[in-house]
C-alpha positions as CSV (number, residue, x, y, z in Angstrom):
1,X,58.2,-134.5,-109.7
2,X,58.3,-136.9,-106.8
3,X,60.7,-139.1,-109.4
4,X,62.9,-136.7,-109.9
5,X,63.6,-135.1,-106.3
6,X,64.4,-138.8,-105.6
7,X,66.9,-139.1,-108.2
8,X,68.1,-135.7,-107.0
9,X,68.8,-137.4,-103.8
10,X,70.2,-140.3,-105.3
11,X,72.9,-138.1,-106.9
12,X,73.3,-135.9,-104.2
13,X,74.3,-138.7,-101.9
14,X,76.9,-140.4,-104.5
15,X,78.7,-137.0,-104.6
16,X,79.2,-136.9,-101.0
17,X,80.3,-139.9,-100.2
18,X,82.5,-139.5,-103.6
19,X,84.1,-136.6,-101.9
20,X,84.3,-138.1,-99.0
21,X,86.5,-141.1,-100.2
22,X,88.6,-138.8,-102.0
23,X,88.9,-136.3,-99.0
24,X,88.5,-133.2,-100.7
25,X,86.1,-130.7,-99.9
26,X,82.2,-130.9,-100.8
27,X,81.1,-129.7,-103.8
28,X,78.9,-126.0,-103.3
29,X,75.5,-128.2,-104.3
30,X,76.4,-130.9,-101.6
31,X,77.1,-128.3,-99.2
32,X,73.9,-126.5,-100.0
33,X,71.9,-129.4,-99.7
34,X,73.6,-130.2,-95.9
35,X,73.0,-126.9,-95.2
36,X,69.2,-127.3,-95.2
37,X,68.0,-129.5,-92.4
38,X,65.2,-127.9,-91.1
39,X,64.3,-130.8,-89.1
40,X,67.4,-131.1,-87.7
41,X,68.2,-135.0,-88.3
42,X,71.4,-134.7,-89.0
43,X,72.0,-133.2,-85.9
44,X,70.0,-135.5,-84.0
45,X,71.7,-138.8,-85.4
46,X,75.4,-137.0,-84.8
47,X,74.5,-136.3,-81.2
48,X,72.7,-140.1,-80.9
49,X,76.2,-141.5,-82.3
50,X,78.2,-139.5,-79.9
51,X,76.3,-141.1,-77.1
52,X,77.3,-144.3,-78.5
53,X,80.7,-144.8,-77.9
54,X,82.9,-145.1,-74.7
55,X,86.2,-142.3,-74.4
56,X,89.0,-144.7,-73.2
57,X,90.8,-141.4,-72.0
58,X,93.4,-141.5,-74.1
59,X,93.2,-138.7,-76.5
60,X,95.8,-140.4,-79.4
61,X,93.6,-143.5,-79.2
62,X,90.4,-142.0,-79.0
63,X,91.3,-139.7,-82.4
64,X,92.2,-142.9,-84.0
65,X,88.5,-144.0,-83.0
66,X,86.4,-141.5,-83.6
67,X,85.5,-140.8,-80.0
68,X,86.5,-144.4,-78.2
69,X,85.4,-147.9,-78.1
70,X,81.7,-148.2,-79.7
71,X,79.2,-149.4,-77.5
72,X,76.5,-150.9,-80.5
73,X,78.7,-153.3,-82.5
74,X,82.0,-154.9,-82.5
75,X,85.3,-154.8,-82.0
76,X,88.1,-157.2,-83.0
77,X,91.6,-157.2,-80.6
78,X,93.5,-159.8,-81.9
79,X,97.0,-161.4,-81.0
80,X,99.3,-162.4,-83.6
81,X,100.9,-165.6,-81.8
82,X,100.1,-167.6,-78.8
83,X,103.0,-166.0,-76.3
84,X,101.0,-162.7,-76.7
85,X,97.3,-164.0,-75.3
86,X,97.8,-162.7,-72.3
87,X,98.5,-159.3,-72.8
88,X,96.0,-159.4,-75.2
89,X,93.5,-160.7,-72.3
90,X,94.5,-157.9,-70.6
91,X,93.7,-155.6,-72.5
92,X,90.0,-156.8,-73.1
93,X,89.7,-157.4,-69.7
94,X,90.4,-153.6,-69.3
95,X,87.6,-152.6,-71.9
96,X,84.7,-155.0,-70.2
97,X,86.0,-153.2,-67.5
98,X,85.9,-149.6,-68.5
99,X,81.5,-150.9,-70.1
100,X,80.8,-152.3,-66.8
101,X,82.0,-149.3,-64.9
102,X,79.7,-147.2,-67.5
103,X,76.5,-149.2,-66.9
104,X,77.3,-148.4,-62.9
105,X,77.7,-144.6,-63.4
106,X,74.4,-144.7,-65.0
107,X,72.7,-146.9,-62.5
108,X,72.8,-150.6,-63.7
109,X,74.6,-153.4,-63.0
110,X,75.6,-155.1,-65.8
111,X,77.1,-158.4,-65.7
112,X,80.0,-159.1,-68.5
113,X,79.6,-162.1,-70.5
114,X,82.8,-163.7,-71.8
115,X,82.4,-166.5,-74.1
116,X,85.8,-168.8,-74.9
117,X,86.1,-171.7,-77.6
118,X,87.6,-174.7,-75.4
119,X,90.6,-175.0,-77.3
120,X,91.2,-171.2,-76.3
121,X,90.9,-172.0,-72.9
122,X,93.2,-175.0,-73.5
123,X,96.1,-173.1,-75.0
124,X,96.0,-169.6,-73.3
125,X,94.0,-170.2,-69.7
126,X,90.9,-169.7,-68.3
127,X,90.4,-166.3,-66.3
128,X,91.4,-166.1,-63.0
129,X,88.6,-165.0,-60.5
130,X,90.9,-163.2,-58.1
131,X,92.9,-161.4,-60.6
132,X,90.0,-160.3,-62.4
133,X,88.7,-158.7,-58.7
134,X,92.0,-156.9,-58.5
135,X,92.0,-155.8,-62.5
136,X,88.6,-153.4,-61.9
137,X,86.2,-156.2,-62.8
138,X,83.1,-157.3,-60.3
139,X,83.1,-160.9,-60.8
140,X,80.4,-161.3,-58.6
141,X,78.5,-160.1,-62.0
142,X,80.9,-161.9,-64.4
143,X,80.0,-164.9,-66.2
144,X,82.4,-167.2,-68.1
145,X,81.0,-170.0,-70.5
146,X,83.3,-172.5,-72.5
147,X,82.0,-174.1,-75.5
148,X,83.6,-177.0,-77.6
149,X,83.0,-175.8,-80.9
150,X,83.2,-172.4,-82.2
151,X,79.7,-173.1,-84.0
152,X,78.2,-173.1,-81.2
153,X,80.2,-170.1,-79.3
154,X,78.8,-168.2,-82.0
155,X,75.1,-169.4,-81.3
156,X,75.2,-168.2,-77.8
157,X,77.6,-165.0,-78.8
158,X,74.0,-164.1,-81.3
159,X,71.8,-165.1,-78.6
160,X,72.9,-163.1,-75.9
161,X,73.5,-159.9,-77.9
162,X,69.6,-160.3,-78.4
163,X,69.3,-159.9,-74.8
164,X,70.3,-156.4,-74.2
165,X,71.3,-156.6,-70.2
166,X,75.6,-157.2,-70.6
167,X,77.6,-154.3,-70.1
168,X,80.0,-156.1,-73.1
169,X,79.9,-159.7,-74.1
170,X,83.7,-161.0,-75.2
171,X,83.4,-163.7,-77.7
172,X,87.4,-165.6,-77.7
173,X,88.2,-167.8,-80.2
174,X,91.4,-169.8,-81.5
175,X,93.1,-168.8,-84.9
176,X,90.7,-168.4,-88.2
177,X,88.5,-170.7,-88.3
178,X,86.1,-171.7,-91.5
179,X,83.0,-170.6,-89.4
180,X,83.7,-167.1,-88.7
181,X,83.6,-165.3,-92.2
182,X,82.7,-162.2,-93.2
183,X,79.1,-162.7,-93.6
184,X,79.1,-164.7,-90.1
185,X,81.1,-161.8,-88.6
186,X,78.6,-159.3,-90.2
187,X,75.5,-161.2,-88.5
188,X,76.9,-160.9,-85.4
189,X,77.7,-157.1,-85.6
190,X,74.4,-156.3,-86.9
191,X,73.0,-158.6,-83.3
192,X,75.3,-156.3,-81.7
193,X,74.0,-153.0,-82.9
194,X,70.6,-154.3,-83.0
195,X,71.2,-155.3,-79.3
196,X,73.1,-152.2,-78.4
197,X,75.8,-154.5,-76.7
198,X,79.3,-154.2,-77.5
199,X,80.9,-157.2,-78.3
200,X,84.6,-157.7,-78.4
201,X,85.3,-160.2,-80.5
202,X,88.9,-161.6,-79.1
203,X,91.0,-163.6,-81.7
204,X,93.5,-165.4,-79.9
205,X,96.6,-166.0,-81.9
206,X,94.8,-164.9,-85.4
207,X,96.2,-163.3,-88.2
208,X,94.4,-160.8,-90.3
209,X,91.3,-161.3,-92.2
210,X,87.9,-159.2,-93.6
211,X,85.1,-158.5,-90.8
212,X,82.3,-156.3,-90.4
213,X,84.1,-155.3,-86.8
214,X,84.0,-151.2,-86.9
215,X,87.7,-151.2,-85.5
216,X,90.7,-153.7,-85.4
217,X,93.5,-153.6,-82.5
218,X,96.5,-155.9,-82.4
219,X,97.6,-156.5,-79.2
220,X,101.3,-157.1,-77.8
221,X,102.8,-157.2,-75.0
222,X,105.1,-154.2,-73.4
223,X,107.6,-153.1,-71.1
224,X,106.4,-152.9,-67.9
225,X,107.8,-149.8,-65.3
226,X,108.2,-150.1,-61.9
227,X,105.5,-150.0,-58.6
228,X,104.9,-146.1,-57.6
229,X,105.7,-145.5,-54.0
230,X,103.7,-142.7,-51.8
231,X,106.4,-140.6,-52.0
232,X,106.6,-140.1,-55.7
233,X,109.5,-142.9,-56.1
234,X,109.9,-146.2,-57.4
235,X,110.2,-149.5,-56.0
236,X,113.1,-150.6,-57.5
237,X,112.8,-154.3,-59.2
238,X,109.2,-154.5,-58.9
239,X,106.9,-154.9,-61.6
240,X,104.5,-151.6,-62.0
241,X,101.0,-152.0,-63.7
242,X,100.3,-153.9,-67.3
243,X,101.5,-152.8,-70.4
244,X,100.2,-153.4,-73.7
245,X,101.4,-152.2,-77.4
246,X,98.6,-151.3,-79.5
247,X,98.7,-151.1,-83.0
248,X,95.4,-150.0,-85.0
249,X,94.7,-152.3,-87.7
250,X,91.8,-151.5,-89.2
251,X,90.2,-147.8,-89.1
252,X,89.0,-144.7,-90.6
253,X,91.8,-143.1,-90.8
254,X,94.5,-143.3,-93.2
255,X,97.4,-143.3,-90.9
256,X,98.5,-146.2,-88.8
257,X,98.5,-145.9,-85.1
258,X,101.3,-147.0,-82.8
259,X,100.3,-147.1,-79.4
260,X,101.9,-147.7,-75.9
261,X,99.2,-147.9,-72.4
262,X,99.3,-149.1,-69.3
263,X,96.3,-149.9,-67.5
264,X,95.9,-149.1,-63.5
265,X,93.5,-151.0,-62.0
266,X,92.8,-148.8,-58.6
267,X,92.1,-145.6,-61.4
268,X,90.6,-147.9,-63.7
269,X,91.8,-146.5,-66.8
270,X,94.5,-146.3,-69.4
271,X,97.5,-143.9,-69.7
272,X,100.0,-143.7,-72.1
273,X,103.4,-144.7,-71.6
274,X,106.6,-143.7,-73.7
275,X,108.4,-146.3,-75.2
276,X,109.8,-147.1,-78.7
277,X,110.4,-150.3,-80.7
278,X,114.1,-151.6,-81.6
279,X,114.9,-152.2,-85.4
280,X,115.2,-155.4,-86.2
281,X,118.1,-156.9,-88.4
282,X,116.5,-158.5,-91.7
283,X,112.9,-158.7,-90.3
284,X,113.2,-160.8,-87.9
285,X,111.8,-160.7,-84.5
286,X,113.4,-160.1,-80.9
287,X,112.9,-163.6,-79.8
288,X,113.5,-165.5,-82.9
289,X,111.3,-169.0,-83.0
290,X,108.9,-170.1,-85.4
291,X,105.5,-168.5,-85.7
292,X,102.9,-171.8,-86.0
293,X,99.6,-170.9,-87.7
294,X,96.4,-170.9,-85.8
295,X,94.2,-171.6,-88.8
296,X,91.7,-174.2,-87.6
297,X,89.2,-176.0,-90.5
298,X,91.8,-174.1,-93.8
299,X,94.0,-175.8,-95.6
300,X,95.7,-172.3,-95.0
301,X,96.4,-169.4,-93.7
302,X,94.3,-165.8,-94.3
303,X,96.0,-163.7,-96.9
304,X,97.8,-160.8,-95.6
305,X,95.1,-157.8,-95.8
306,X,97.5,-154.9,-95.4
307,X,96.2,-151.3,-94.3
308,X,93.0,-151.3,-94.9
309,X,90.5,-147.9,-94.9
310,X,86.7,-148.5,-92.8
311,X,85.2,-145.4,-94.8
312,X,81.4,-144.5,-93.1
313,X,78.1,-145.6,-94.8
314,X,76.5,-143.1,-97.1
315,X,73.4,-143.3,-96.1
C-alpha cells in the first residue's frame, strides 16, 4: 500500500508540473489532491517564499519577477559591451542599495560585499567612495576586494555566501570566461540559497549564456531628464537622476520585458520613466562601431541563447 501511494504521488506530481509547462488548467485529480493540505505546507512554504524576495517598487518589474529581486540565490545583470558598464554599475549599486536598506529596517547592519576580477576593474573602474555615499550606499559598511583571477573571485564569492552577515555580495567579472559554467554558476546559487544571501552576479560586457541565476537583466544605458527644482520645474541643461534600460532576459514568464527606471538616490528607489527606442535602419546600432568580444579562456564566443523560459521546480 505504502508502494503504491508513492507512485500515486509520483504521478500526481508529473501532471502538475505537465500542466503547468503547458499552462492550461489542472486536471480535477491534481486539483483535488492540492485541495487537501491539512497540514497546511503549502501554505506555509508560499508564505516563507513571499518573505524571500525584495519589491523594487516598480509594479511592471516586480510582475516580471514574481514579487522583486530574490533575496536567497542569484541574480545575473549583465552589459552587452564595455561603453555600457557603468550604467550597468549603476544599477547594481542601486539593488545592494535597496538589501542594505532592508537589513537596516529590520535592525542589522549589513555590510555589502562587492567582489571585482582585476581586469574588470581595469576596463570599467573601480567604485568611487564618494559617489557611492551620495548613491544611498553606507560605505562605511562597504567592502571592495579585487582579485586577479576569476578562479579565485569565485573562491571568496563561495566563501562568503557561507557566512550569512552581507546584506548582498556582488560578484563582477569580465566577458565569459571558461570558469564560470553552468555547473560552477549552479554551486554558487545553491551557496547563495543555502546562505540566504543574495548575490548579484555582474557580467561586465558578457553576452548571453546558461546559469542557474533565477533571473537575468540586461542593462543599458538611458536618457537622462532634467534636475527637479522646489517649485515643481526643471533646471534646464542639467542632468536629473540615472537612467537605466532594462530588458528581462531570462524569466518565468513568456513575454519579454522592456523596461525604462530612474533611480533617486535621496528616495532611494526606482521609478519608471517613459521613453521609447528608435528603429534602427538594417540592424544596426545608434552609434555604429564594432562590438569586440569579451570572451576570456574560449576560442569563442557563447552561442546566442534566445528567450529562454525559467519554469519552477516540481517538487
Amino acid at each position: 500500500m505504502a508502494e503504491k501511494a508513492v507512485q500515486r504521488e509520483t504521478v500526481l506530481s508529473l501532471r502538475e508540473t505537465i500542466a503547468q509547462i503547458e499552462n492550461r488548467r489542472l486536471p480535477g485529480v491534481v486539483r483535488a489532491a492540492k485541495a487537501t493540505d491539512p497540514t497546511g505546507f503549502r501554505r506555509k512554504r508560499e508564505e516563507a517564499s513571499r518573505n524571500k524576495i525584495l519589491p523594487l517598487g516598480v509594479p511592471r518589474l516586480d510582475d516580471v519577477l514574481e514579487g522583486g529581486l530574490p533575496l536567497e540565490g542569484m541574480t545575473e545583470i549583465r552589459n552587452a559591451e564595455t561603453r555600457d558598464a557603468g550604467a550597468a554599475a549603476g544599477f547594481v549599486t542601486a539593488l545592494a542599495v535597496l538589501c542594505q536598506q532592508r537589513k537596516k529596517e529590520k535592525g542589522h547592519l549589513a555590510p555589502v560585499l562587492w567582489i571585482s576580477q582585476a581586469l574588470a576593474s581595469r576596463e570599467a573602474g573601480l567604485p568611487y567612495a564618494p559617489g557611492l555615499k551620495s548613491y544611498g550606499l553606507d560605505i562605511e559598511r562597504f567592502l571592495f576586494v579585487s582579485i586577479r583571477t576569476v578562479k579565485d573571485a569565485l573562491w571568496v564569492a563561495e566563501t562568503a555566501l557561507s557566512v550569512p552577515v552581507f546584506a548582498a555580495v556582488v560578484l563582477e567579472i569580465r566577458g565569459n570566461p571558461d570558469c564560470l559554467a553552468l555547473s560552477e554558476s549552479r554551486r554558487l546559487h545553491v551557496r547563495a540559497r543555502a546562505g540566504g544571501v543574495p548575490l548579484l552576479l555582474f557580467r561586465q560586457a558578457g553576452e548571453e549564456e546558461a546559469s542557474s541565476a533565477f533571473f537575468r537583466l540586461q542593462i543599458k544605458p538611458a536618457s537622462a531628464g532634467e534636475q527637479p527644482l522646489p517649485d515643481g520645474s526643471m533646471l534646464c541643461g542639467s542632468i536629473g537622476h540615472p537612467a537605466f534600460h532594462v530588458l528581462v532576459e531570462k524569466s518565468r514568464a513568456y513575454a519579454s520585458a522592456d523596461i525604462f527606471l530612474e533611480w533617486n538616490a535621496h528616495d532611494r528607489r526606482f521609478y519608471t520613466i517613459e521613453q521609447s527606442v528608435a528603429p534602427q535602419a538594417d540592424g544596426q546600432s545608434a552609434n555604429s562601431v564594432d562590438p569586440f568580444s569579451a570572451s576570456v579562456g574560449r576560442s569563442s564566443g557563447a552561442d546566442s541563447l534566445g528567450r529562454l523560459l525559467a519554469y519552477a521546480r516540481a517538487s
